[in-house]
Structures are given as C-alpha cells and as structure tokens.
C-alpha positions as CSV (number, residue, x, y, z in Angstrom):
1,X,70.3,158.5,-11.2
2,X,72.1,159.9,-7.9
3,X,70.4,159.1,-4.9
4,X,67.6,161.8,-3.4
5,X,69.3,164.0,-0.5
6,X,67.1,163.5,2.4
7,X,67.5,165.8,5.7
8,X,65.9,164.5,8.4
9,X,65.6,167.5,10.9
10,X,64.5,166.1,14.7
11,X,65.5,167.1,18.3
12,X,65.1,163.0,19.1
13,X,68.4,161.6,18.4
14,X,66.0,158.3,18.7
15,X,63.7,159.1,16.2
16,X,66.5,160.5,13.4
17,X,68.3,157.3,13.8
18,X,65.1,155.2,13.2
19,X,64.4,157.5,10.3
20,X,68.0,157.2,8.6
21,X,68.0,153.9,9.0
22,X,65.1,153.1,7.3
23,X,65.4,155.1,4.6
24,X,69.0,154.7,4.1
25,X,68.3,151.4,4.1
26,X,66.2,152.1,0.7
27,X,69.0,153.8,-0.7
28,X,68.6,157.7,0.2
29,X,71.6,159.7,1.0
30,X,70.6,160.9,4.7
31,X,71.6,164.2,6.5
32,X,70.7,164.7,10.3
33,X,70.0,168.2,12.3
34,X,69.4,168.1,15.9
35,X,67.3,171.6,15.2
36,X,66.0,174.5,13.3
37,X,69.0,176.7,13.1
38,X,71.3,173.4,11.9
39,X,68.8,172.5,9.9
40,X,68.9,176.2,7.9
41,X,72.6,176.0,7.9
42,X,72.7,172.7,6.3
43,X,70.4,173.6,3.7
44,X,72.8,177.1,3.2
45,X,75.2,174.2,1.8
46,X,73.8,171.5,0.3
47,X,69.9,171.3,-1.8
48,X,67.8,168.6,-0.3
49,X,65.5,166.7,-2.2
50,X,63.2,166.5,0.7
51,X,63.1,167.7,4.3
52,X,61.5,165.6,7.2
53,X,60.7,168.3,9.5
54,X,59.5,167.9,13.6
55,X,57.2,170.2,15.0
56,X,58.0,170.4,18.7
57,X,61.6,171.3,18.7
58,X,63.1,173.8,21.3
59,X,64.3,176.7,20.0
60,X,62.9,176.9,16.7
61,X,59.8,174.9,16.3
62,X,59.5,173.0,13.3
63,X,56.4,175.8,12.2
64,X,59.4,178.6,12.8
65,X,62.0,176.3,10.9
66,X,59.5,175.7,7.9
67,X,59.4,179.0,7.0
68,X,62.8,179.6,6.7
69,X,63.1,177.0,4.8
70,X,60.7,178.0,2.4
71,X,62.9,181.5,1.9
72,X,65.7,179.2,0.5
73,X,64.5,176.1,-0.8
74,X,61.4,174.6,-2.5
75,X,61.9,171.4,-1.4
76,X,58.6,169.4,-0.5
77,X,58.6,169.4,3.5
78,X,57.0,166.2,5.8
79,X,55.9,167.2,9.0
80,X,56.8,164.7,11.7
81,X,54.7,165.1,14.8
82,X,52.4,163.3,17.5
83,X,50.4,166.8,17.5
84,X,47.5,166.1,14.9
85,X,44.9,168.2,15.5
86,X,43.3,169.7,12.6
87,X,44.4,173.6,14.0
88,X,48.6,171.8,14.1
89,X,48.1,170.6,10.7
90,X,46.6,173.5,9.1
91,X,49.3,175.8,10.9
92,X,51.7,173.0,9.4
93,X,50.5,173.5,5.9
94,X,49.9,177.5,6.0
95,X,53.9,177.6,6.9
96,X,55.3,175.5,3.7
97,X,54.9,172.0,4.4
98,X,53.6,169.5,2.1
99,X,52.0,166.5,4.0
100,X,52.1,165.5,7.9
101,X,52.4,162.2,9.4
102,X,51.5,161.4,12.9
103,X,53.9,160.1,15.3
104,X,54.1,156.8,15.7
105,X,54.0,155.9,12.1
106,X,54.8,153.0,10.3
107,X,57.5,152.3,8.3
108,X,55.1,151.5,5.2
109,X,53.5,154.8,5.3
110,X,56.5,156.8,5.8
111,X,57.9,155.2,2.9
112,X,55.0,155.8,0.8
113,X,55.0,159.5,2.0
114,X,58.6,159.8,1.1
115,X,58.3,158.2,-2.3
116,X,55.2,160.5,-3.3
117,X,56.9,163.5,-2.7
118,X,60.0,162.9,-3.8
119,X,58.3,161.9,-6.8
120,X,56.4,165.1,-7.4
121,X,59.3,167.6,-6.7
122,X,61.1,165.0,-9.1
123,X,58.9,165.8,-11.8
124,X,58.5,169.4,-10.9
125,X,62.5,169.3,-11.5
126,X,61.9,168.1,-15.1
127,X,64.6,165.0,-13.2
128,X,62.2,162.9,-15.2
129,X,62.3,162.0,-18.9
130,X,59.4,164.2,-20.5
131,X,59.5,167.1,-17.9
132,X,56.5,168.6,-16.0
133,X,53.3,166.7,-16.3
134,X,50.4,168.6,-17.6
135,X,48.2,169.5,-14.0
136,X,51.2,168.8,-11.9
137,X,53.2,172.2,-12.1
138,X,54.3,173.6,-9.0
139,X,51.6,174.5,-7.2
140,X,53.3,177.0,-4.6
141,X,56.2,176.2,-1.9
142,X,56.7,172.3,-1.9
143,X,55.6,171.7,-5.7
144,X,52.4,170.2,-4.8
145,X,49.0,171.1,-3.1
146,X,48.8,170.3,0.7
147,X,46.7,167.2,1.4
148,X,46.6,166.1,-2.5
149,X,50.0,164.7,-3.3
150,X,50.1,161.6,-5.0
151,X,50.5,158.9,-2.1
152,X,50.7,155.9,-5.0
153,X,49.4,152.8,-3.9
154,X,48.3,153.1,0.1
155,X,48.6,156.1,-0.4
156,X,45.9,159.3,1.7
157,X,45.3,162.5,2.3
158,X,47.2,163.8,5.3
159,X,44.6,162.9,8.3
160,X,42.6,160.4,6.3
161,X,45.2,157.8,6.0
162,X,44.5,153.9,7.0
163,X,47.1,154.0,9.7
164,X,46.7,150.1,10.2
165,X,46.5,148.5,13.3
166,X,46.9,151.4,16.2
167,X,46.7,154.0,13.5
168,X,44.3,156.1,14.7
169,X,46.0,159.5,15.6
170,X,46.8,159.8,19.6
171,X,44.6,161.1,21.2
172,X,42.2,162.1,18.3
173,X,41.0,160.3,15.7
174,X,38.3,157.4,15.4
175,X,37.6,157.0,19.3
176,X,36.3,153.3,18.6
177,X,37.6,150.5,19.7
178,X,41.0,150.7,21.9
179,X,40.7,154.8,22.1
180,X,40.0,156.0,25.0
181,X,38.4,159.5,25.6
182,X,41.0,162.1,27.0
183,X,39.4,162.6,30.7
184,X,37.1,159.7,30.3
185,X,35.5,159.1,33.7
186,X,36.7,155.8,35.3
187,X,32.7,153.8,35.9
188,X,34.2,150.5,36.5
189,X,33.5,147.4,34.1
190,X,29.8,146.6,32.9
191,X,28.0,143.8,34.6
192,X,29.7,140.3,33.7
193,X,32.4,142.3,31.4
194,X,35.5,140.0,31.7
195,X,38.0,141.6,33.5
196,X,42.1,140.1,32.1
197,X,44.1,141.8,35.2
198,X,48.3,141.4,35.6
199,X,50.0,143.2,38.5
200,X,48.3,146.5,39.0
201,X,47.1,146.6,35.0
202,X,44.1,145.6,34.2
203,X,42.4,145.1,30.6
204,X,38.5,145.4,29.9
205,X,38.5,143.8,26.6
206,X,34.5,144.5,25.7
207,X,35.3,147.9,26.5
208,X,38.8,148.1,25.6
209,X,39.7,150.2,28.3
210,X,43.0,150.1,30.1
211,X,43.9,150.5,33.8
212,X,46.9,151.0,35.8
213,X,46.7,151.2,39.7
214,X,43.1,152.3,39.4
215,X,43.2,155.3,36.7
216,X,42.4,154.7,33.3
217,X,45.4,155.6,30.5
218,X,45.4,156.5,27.0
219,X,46.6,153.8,24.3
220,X,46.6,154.1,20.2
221,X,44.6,150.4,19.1
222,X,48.5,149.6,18.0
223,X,49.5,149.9,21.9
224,X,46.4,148.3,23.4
225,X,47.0,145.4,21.2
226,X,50.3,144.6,21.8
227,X,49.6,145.2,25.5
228,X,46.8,142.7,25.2
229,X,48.7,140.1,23.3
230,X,51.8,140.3,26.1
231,X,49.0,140.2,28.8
232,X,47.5,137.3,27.7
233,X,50.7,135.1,27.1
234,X,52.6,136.3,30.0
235,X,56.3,135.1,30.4
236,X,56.5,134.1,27.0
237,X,58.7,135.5,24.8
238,X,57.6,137.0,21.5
239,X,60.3,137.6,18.8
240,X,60.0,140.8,16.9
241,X,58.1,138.7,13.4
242,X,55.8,137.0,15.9
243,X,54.7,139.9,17.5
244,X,54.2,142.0,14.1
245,X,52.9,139.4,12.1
246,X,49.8,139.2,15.5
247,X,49.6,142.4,15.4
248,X,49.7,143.9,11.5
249,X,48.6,140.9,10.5
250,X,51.1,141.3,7.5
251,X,54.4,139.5,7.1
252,X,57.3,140.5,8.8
253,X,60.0,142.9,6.8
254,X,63.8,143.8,7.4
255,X,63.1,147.6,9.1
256,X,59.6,146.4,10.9
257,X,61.5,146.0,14.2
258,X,62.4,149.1,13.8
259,X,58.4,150.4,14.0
260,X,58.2,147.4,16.8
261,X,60.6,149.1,18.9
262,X,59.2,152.8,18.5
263,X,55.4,151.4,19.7
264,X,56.8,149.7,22.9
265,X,58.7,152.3,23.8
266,X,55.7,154.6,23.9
267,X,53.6,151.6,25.4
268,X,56.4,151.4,28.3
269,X,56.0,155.7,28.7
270,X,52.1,154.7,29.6
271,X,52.3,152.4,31.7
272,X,56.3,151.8,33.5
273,X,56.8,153.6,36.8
274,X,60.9,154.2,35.0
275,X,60.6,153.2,31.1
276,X,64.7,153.7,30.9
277,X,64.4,150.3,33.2
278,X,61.2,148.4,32.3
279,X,59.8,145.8,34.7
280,X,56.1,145.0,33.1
281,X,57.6,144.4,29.6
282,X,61.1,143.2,29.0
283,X,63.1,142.8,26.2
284,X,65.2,140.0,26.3
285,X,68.0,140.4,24.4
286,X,68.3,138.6,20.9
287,X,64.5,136.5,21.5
288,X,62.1,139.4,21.9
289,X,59.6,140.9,24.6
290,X,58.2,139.4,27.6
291,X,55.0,140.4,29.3
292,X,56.6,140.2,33.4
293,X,54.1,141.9,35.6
C-alpha cells in the first residue's frame, strides 16, 4: 500500500519539523505549508490523506483555512493548537475539522490521532479490503463525526483524552495538582509548607505552586514536574531517557526527545529572562539538561 500523504500546515517552522519528523519517521509521506493560502495551493495539486491544521496562523487562521479546505477536499482535518477552550474547539469542529489536539502533545497521542483518522477516511475510501463498514459511512466533511472517531487503543474524545503526565490542557483543564489558577492571588505558603527555593524560583510542593521573583506563573503538571525534578538535582545532568522515563514513567522511545525538547522549551518561555539563551536550565550538548540557577 503507498504511504498516506500527510500535510502538515503550521506557521512554526519548529513545530512542522517536530511533526514531519515524527511521523515520517513512521513512514508517512510529509508535505509542509508555512500557512493557509500555501496550504490551499498545495492541496490544488496534490490529495492529502490527512491535514494537520494550526489555529493561530497570521493571515489566514487555521478556522479561515479549514473551510477552504473543506470546498476542495474531504480529507479528515487535526487541529493543532494550545487554544482549548470548549468555544475554540467547537468553532474548530463547526468549520470541518475532525478532532483537536492541544499543544504540547505527546508523540503517543498524536500518533494515535493520526492513525485513527487516517484509518477512518481509509475505510471511507473503500482503500480497505471489504469497503465501507456498516455505521461508519461518511458522516459529513472529514468522513467521521467530530469527537467520536475511533482513537484505537489510548485512544479519547477530543478534550477528554488522558494527556499523561502534564496533560491537562494549558491553562484549563483539571486545575489539581500542578495547575495553577489563571490570576491566582499570590498568599504566600501555608504554615510549615516546605518551601524547595533556587535563584529567584521557588517551588511549594504541597501546593504545587511555582514562583519566579515573587509572582506566581502558570505550568502544565508535565512542566512543573520536570522543573521540580531539575530543581531538586541541581547541576546534574539528566540525559533525554532519564528525564522521560522520571517523568512519563514509561520507557524511553526513538522520537520522545523530540516531545522532551518541545516541553522545555515552553518551560524555558515561563520562566528564562531570554529563552533563545537559557541560564536556569541548560542543555548541554550530547548528555542532556542541567538545572543551573
């Protein structure tokens, strides 16, 4: 069977290079566009088995893009974005797209995603010995209904899934442990809460509340645990299997350093003065990361 054509459609040059090499990597034929109006004129040329689609994107937003696509392709769309409120997704879904996955995401779940949907338009295609599947015709733009693709093993709704560790949606989501309130008042630690304090961060681990020079910041559970794990074991080194297998608790993959790399960089956006030239948490080349405040 010829590979599924992929087209991966982001205005981070980051984030599509992390995206085609992952799923490259598991054999799909990758095209890149920078943006809504190259993303329509690659699809005027080739048809895509699948279109990874980003929401905030100058020019066209990925919302604006979407439905052009849908006046030229049924392809199943995956929406790509860190905006995840309910009102984002259901605009996402009311424009053509078929599931939405929160930024950062795994590289677990957006294989999953990817495989589901690829499967469903596959079948929708009659690509598969024995056609359509009775209860599985297509169902509107995208061949499948919007939240109830099937996400095979691991798989979940759009905005139910088990994100793992950090997974909770930022700045939404289950606002337990490691998720802070947006505009939560700073009150200072409870009486005889242990305080773990590096530099100008400090950590209240009952609480799991994070400070940087006095104001409290916003991490995913997937940031405040890495942070805590560098924090506690400052100036040593932790290579990129160490620090997934602490931290996902899961064993270490070709393509996880990949997911690694895209949660420390947002971790260094929260909490380094100049993240292009980190001083709190290194990378030292060919070992791994170091905790340096």
């Amino acid at each position: 069977m010829n590979a599924s054509k992929i087209l991966v459609v982001d205005d981070n040059p980051e984030i599509r290079n992390i995206v085609n090499i992952l799923l490259s990597g598991e054999g799909y034929e990758i095209t890149e566009a920078a943006n809504g109006e190259e993303a329509l004129a690659r699809l005027s040329e080739t048809a895509f088995d699948l279109i990874i689609l980003d929401v905030m994107m100058p020019g066209m937003d990925g919302y604006q893009t979407c439905l052009g696509i849908r006046k030229i392709s049924n392809a199943p769309i995956l929406f790509l974005s860190a905006r995840t409120q309910d009102g984002d997704k259901t605009l996402g879904f009311q424009s053509g797209g078929d599931d939405y996955l929160a930024k950062p995401f795994s590289y677990n779940e957006l294989l999953s995603r990817v495989k589901a949907l690829l499967r469903r338009y596959q079948v929708y295609q009659g690509k598969e010995a024995g056609g359509t599947a009775p209860g599985q015709e297509n169902h509107g733009p995208g061949g499948c209904f919007p939240g109830q693709a099937d996400y095979g093993p691991g798989g979940s709704f759009p905005g139910q899934a088990d994100h793992g560790p950090g997974g909770s949606f930022p700045g939404q989501g289950n606002h337990g442990p490691g998720d802070s309130f947006p505009g939560q008042a700073n009150y200072g630690p409870g009486p005889g809460q242990p305080v773990l304090q590096k530099g100008q961060l400090q950590v209240w681990e009952r609480d799991q509340r994070v400070l940087l020079d006095g104001r409290e910041i916003e991490l995913t559970d997937t940031e405040y645990q890495i942070l805590l794990l560098l924090m506690k074991h400052d100036k040593q080194i932790f290579s990129a299997s160490h620090l997934y297998e602490s931290i996902w608790q899961e064993p270490y993959y070709y393509g996880a350093n990949n997911t690694i790399m895209v949660h420390i960089r947002n971790l260094r956006k929260k909490i380094e003065k100049d993240p292009q030239n980190p001083k709190i948490i290194r990378t030292i080349w060919g070992k791994g990361y170091r905790f340096d405040a």
